[in-house]
C-alpha positions as a LaTeX table, in Angstrom:
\begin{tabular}{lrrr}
\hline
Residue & $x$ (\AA) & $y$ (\AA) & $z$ (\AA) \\
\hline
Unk1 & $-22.81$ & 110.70 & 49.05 \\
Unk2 & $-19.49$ & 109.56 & 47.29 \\
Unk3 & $-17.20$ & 110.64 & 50.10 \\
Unk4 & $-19.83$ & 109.10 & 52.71 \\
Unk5 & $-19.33$ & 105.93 & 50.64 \\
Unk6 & $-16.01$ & 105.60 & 50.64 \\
Unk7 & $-15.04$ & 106.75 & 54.12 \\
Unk8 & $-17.37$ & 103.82 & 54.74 \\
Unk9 & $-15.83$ & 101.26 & 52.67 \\
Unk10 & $-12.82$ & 102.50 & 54.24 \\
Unk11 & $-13.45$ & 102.50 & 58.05 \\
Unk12 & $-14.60$ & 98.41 & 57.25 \\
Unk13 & $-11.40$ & 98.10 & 55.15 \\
Unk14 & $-9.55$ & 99.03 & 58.37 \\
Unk15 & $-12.02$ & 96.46 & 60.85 \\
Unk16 & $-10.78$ & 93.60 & 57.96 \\
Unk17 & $-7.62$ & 94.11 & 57.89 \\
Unk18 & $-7.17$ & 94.67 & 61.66 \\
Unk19 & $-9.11$ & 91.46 & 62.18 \\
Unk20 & $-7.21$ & 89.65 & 59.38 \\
Unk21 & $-3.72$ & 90.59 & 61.03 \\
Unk22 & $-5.18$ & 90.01 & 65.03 \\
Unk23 & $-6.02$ & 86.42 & 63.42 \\
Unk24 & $-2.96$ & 86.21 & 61.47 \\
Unk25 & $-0.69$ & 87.30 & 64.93 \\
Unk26 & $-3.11$ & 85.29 & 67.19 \\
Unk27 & $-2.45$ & 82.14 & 64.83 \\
Unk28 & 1.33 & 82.76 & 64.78 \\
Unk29 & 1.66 & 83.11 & 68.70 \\
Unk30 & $-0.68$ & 79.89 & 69.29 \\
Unk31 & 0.15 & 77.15 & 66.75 \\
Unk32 & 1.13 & 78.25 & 63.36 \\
Unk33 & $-0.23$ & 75.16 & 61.99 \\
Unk34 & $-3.26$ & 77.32 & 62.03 \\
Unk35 & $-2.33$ & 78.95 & 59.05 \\
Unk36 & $-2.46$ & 75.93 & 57.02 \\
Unk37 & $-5.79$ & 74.74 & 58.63 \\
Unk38 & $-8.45$ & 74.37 & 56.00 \\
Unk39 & $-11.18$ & 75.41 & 58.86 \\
Unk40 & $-9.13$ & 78.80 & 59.09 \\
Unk41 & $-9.18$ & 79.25 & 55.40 \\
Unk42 & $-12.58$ & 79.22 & 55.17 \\
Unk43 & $-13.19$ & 81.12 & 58.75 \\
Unk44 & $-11.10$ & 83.95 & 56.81 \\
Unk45 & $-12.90$ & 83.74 & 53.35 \\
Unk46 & $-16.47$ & 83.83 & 55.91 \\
Unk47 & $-14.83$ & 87.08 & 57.67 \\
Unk48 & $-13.98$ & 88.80 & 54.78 \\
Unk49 & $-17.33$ & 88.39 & 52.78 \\
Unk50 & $-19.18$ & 89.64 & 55.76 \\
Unk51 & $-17.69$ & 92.59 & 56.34 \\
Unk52 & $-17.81$ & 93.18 & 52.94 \\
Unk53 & $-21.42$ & 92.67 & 52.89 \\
Unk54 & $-21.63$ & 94.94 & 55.94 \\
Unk55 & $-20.34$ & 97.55 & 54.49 \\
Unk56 & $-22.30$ & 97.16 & 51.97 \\
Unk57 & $-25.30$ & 97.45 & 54.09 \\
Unk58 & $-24.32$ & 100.67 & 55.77 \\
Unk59 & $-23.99$ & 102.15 & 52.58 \\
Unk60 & $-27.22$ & 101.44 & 51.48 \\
Unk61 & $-28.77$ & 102.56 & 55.37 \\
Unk62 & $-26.63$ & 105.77 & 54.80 \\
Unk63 & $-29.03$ & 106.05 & 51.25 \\
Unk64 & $-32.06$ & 105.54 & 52.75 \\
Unk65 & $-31.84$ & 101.79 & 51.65 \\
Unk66 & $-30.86$ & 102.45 & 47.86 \\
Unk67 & $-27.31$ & 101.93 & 46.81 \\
Unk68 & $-26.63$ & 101.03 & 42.40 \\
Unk69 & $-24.63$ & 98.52 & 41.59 \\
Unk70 & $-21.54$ & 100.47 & 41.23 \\
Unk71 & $-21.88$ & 101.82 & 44.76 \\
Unk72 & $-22.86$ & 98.39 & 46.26 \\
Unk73 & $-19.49$ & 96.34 & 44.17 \\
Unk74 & $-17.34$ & 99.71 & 44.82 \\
Unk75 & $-18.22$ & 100.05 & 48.46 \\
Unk76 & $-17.62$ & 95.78 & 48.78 \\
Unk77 & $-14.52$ & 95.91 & 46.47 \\
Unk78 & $-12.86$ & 99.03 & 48.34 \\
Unk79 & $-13.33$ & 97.09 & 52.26 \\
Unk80 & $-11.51$ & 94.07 & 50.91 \\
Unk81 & $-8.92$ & 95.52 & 48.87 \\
Unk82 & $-8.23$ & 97.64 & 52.02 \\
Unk83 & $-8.85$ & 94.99 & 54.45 \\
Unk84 & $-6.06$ & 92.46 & 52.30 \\
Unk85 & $-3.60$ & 95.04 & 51.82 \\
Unk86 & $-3.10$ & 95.54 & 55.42 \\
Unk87 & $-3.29$ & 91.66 & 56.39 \\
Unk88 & $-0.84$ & 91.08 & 53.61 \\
Unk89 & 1.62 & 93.77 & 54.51 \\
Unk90 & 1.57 & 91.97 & 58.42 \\
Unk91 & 2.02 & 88.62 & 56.97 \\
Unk92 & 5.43 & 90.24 & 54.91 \\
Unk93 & 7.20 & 91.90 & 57.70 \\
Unk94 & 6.03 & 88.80 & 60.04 \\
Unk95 & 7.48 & 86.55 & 57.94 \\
Unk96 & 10.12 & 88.16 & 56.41 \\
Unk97 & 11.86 & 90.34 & 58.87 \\
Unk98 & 10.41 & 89.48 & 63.03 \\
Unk99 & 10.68 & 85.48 & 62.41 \\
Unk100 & 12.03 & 84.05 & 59.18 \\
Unk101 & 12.37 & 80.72 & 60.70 \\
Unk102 & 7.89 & 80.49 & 61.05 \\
Unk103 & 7.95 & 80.89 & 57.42 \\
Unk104 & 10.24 & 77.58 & 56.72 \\
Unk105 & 7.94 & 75.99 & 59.36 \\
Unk106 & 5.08 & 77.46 & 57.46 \\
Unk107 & 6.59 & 76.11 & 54.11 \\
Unk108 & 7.23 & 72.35 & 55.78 \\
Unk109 & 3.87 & 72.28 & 56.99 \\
Unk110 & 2.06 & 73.63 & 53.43 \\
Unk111 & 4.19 & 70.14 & 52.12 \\
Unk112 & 2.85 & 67.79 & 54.55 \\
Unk113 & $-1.23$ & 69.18 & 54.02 \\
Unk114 & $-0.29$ & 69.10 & 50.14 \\
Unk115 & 1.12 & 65.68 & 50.34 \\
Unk116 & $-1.94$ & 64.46 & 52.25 \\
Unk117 & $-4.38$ & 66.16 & 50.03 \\
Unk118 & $-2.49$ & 64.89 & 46.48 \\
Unk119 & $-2.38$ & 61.16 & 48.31 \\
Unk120 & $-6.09$ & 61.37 & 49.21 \\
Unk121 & $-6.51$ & 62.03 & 45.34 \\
Unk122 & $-4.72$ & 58.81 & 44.64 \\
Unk123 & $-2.04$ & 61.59 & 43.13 \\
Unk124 & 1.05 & 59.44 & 41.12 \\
Unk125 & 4.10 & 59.86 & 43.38 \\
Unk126 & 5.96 & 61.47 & 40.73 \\
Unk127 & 3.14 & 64.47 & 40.69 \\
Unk128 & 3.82 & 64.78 & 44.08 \\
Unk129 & 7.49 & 64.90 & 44.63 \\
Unk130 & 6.89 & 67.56 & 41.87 \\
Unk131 & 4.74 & 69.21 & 43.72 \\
Unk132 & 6.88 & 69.06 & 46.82 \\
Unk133 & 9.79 & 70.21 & 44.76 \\
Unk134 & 8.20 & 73.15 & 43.27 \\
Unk135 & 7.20 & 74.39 & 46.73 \\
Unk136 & 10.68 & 73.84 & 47.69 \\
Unk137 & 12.47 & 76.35 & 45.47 \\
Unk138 & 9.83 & 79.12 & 46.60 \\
Unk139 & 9.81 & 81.51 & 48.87 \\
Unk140 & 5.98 & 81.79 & 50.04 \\
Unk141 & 6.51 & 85.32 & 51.18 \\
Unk142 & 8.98 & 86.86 & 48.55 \\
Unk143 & 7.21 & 90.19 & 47.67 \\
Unk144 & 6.43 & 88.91 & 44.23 \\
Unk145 & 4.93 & 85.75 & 45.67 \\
Unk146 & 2.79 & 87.92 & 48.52 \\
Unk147 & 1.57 & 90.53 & 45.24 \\
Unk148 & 0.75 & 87.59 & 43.36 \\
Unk149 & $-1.37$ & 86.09 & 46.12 \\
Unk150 & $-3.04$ & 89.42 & 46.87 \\
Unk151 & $-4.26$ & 89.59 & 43.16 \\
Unk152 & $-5.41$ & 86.36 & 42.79 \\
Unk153 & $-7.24$ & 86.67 & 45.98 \\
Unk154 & $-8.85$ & 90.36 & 44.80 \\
Unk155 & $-9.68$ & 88.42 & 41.83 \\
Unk156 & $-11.87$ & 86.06 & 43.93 \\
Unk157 & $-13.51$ & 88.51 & 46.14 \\
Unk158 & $-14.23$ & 90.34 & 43.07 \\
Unk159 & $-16.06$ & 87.64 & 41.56 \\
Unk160 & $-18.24$ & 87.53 & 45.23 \\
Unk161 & $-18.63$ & 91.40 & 45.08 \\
Unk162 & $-19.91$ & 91.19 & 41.90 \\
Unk163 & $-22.39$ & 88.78 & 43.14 \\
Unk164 & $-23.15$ & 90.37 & 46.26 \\
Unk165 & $-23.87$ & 93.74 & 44.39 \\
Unk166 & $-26.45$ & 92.60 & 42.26 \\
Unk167 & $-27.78$ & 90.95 & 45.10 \\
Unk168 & $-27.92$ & 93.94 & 46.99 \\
Unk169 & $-28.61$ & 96.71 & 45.01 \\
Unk170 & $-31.66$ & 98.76 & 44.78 \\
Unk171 & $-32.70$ & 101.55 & 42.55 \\
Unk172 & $-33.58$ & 105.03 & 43.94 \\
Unk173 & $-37.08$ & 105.46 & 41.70 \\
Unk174 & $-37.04$ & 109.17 & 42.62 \\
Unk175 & $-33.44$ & 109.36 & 39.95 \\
Unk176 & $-34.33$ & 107.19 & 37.25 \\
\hline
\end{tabular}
């Protein structure tokens, strides 16, 4: 059953992160304002918890509807690690080595939605142009910048897994 599980987890791992890039290229090639579009943010986070939830469910179909906690969070966990790894790894060579110039456009237009946001918040204009500054002097794709952002973002999911685990978990009675 533990090899069933995680060639399951994996094959929905793959369907993320091919999904994740296709949006990530389609985004790119249509307006890459996109990519700083809060309605895209959460259309990913939506994408990504379903799947994981979906495999998830086919793990628990494959055990005649019974999957522990550890299998349901493992089986959730492994689909979204795998699924982010791969959308992450597009997003580096995209922006880093086919079209360096999208990621300064990227960077210019991350200022102008945090500018908006910080003076919707009635923000000081000093916490701003600190702000601005800070986003500036980094490079939102450096490797250390792209690992950073992939853990904080396993972090998160982890946090749902854990949630939709004990949601969806169900004791076998026959091996208790």
């Amino acid at each position: 059953m533990e090899k069933s599980l995680k060639s399951i987890a994996s094959n929905y791992g793959l369907y993320l992160g091919a999904i994740l890039a296709l949006l990530t290229v389609i985004a790119y090639a249509v307006n890459l304002g996109l990519l700083t579009n809060m309605w895209y943010g959460i259309f990913i986070l939506i994408t990504i918890i379903v799947l994981g939830i979906m495999s998830v469910a086919k793990t628990k179909q494959l055990q005649n509807g019974y999957a522990s906690f550890k299998e349901a969070f493992t089986s959730y966990f492994l689909t979204v690690l795998i699924g982010l790894v791969i959308s992450t790894f597009i997003s580096y060579i995209l922006f880093n080595f086919i079209d360096t110039d999208a990621a300064e456009v990227l960077k210019e237009k991350t200022i102008e939605k945090t500018v908006q946001m910080l003076e919707s918040f009635n923000t000081p204009s000093d916490a701003i142009a600190k702000s601005v500054e800070q986003i500036e002097s980094q490079n939102q794709y450096s490797l250390g910048n792209i690992a950073k952002g992939l853990a904080g973002y396993l972090v998160l999911f982890s946090i749902i897994g854990l949630i939709v685990a004990a949601a969806m978990k169900k004791s076998n009675p026959d091996t208790e």
